[in-house]
C-alpha positions in Angstrom: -4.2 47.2 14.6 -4.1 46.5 10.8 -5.0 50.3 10.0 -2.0 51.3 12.7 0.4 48.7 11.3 0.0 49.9 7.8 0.2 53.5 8.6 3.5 53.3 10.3 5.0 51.1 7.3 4.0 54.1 5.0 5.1 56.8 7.4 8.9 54.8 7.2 8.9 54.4 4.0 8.4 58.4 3.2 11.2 58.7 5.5 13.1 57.1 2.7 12.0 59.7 -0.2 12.6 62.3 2.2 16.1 61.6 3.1 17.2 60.9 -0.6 15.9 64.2 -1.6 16.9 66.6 1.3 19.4 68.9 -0.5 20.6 72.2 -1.0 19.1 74.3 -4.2 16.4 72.2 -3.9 14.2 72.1 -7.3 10.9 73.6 -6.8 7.8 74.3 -8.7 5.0 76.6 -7.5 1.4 76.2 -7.1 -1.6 78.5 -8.2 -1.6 80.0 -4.2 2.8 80.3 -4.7 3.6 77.6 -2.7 6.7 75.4 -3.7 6.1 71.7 -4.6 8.7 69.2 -4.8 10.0 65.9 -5.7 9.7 64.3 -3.1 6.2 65.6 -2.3 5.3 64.3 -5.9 6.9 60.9 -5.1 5.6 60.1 -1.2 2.3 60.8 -3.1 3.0 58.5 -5.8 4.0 56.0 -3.5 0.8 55.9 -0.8 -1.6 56.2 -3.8 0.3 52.3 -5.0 0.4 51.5 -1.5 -3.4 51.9 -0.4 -4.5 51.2 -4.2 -3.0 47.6 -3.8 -4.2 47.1 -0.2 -7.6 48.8 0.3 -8.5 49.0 -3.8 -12.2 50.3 -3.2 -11.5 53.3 -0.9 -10.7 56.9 -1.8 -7.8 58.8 -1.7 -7.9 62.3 -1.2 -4.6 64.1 -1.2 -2.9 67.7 -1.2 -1.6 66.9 -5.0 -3.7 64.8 -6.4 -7.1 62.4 -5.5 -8.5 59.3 -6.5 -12.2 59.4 -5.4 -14.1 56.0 -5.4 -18.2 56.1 -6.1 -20.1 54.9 -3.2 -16.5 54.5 -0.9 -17.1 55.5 3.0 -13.7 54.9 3.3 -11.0 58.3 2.2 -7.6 58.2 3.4 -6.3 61.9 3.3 -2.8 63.0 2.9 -0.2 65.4 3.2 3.0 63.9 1.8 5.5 66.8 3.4 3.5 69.1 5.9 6.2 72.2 6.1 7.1 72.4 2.4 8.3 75.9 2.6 11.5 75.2 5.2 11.9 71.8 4.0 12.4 72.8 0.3 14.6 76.0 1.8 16.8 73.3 3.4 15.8 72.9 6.7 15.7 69.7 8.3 11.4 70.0 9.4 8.9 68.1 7.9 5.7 65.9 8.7 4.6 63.2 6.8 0.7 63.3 7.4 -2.0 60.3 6.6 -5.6 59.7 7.9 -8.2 57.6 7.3 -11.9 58.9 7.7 -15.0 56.4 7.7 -18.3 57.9 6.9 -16.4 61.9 6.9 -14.9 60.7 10.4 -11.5 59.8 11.1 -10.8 56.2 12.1 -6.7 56.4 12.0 -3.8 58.8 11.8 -0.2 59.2 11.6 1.8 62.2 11.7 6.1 61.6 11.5 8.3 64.4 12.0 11.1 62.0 10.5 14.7 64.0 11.1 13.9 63.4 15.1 12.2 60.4 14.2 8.9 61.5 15.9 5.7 59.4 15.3 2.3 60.1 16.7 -0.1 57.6 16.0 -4.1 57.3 17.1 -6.7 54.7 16.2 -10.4 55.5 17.5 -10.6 54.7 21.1 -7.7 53.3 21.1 -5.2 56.7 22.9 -2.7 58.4 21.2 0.7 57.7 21.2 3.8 59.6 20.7 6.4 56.5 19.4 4.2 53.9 21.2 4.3 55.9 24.6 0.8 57.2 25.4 0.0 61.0 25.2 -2.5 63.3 26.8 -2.9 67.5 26.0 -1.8 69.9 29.0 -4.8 70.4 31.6 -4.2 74.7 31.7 -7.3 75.6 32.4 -6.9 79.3 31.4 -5.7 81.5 28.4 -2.8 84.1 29.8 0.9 85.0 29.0 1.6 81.3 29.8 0.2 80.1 27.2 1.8 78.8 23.5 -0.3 78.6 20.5 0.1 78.4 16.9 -1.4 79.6 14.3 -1.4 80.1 10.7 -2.3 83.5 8.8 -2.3 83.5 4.9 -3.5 85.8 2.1 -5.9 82.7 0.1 -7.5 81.8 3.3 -11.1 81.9 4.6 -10.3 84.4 7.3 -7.6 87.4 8.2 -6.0 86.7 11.5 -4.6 90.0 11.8 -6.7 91.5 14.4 -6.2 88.1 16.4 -3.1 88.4 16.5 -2.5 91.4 17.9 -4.9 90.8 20.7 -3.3 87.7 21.5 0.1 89.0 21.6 -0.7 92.3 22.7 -3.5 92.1 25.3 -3.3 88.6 26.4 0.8 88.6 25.8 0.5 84.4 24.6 3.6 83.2 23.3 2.8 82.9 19.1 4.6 80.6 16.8 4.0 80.2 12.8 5.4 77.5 11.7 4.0 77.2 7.8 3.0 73.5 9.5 0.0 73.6 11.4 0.2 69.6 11.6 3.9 69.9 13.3 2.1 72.8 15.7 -0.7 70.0 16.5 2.1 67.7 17.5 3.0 69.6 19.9 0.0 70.4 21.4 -0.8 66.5 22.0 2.6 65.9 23.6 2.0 69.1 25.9 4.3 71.4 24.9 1.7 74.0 23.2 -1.7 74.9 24.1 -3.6 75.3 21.3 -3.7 75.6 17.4 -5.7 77.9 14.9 -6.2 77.3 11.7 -8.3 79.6 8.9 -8.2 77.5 5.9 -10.3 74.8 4.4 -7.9 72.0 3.2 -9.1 68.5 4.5 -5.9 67.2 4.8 -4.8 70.2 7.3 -7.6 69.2 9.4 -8.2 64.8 9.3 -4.5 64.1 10.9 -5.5 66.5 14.1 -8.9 65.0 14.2 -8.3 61.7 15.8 -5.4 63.0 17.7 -7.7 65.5 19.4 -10.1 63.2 20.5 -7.6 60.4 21.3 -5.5 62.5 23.3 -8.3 64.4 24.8 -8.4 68.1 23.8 -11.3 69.3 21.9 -11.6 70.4 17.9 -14.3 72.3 16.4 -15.1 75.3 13.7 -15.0 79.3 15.0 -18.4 78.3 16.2 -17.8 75.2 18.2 -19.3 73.1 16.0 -18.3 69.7 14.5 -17.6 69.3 11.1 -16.2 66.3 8.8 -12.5 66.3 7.7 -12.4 64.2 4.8 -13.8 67.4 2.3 -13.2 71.2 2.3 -13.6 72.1 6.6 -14.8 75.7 7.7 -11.4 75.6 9.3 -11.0 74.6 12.9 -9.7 75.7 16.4 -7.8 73.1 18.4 -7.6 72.9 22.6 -8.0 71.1 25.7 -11.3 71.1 26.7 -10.8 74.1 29.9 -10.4 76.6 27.6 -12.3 75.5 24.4 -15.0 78.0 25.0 -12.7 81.1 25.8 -10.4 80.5 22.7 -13.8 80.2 20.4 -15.0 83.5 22.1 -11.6 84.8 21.5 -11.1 84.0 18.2 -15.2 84.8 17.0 -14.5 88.5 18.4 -11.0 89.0 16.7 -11.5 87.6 13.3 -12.2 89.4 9.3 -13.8 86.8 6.7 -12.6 87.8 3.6 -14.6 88.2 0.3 
């Protein structure tokens, strides 16, 4: 439980940036891709960099804003300090605090806190998932149809152009289609049930370690567009996210419906 115990202290304690900083007018500053960076993303980061320097000083950190990559480490912890920047800095009360850790490219431990409904999912490997210590387990629909709830994600800098896929999803098979600009929120809510599955089109480890674990410990099944398996603690080939009944549709799904982009 030490990985666990330590992950939940870290996961409360960005609930404190979080809070102090939630404002109207927030101040922003904008990455090379245009997407706003804040305080208080700058400051959890800060502040699990201290935390996992002072307790685990020989592993690697590998973060959304900045890294600290140890020679000869097969230990990363991967974060994302506030998962959902856009609404968050836009003063909306939604936000995950995201951290993994990966041993030998696998993930090992995970925590994802939506803190305003004070919402923690935590998973060790083999140890379950658990949604604020109650255990969790991914829907059992065993078919894709106008039932269904999925998210996904769809951006101009990423590996893939969703646009056909969406419209067969919506139009043809009529799924219900959220985008969130959080696909670790989305994820939540495919372990606790409530959504089916999650697609995802980038490459950014930390969009991909957090839903790693949780996959596995709350049995649905994570691969790339060709059901592969992949590591999560470097640059993924992004990654679809299901219970296992429909894995193979959704991959066929998604393989026919998809434009790489130069």
């Amino acid at each position: 439980m030490k990985y666990i115990d330590f992950l939940q202290q870290l996961a409360k304690e960005s609930w404190e940036i979080i809070k102090s900083n939630f404002k109207l007018w927030m101040k922003k500053d904008y990455k090379w891709d245009s997407s706003p960076v804040t305080e208080t993303d700058k400051k959890i980061n800060s502040l699990v960099i201290s935390r996992i320097s002072e307790q685990y000083p020989t592993h690697s950190i590998k973060w959304e804003e900045e890294s600290s990559m140890k020679e000869g480490s097969d230990y990363v912890w991967i974060c994302d300090p506030v998962d959902w920047t856009i609404p968050f800095s836009s003063w909306l009360p939604i936000c995950t605090f995201s951290l993994a850790l990966a041993y030998k490219w696998e993930p090992i431990a995970w925590v994802i806190y939506e803190p305003f409904m004070d919402r923690m999912l935590l998973a060790e490997k083999w140890k379950w998932a658990f949604l604020n210590w109650i255990r969790v387990n991914v829907n059992k629909r065993a078919k894709i149809d106008e039932k269904s709830i999925v998210a996904i994600e769809n951006f101009k800098n990423a590996k893939y152009n969703l646009i056909n896929l969406d419209n067969e999803l919506t139009e043809n098979i009529n799924v219900k289609l959220f985008k969130f600009c959080s696909i670790l929120y989305a994820g939540m809510m495919v372990a606790v049930w409530e959504f089916d599955w999650v697609i995802f089109p980038d490459v950014k480890s930390h969009d991909g370690a957090s839903l790693k674990i949780i996959v596995e410990e709350a049995w649905w099944k994570m691969t790339d567009i060709h059901w592969n398996e992949q590591r999560y603690d470097w640059d993924m080939d992004w990654y679809i996210a299901s219970n296992w009944k429909v894995h193979n549709q959704l991959v066929k799904i998604v393989s026919e419906n998809i434009i790489e982009r130069k």
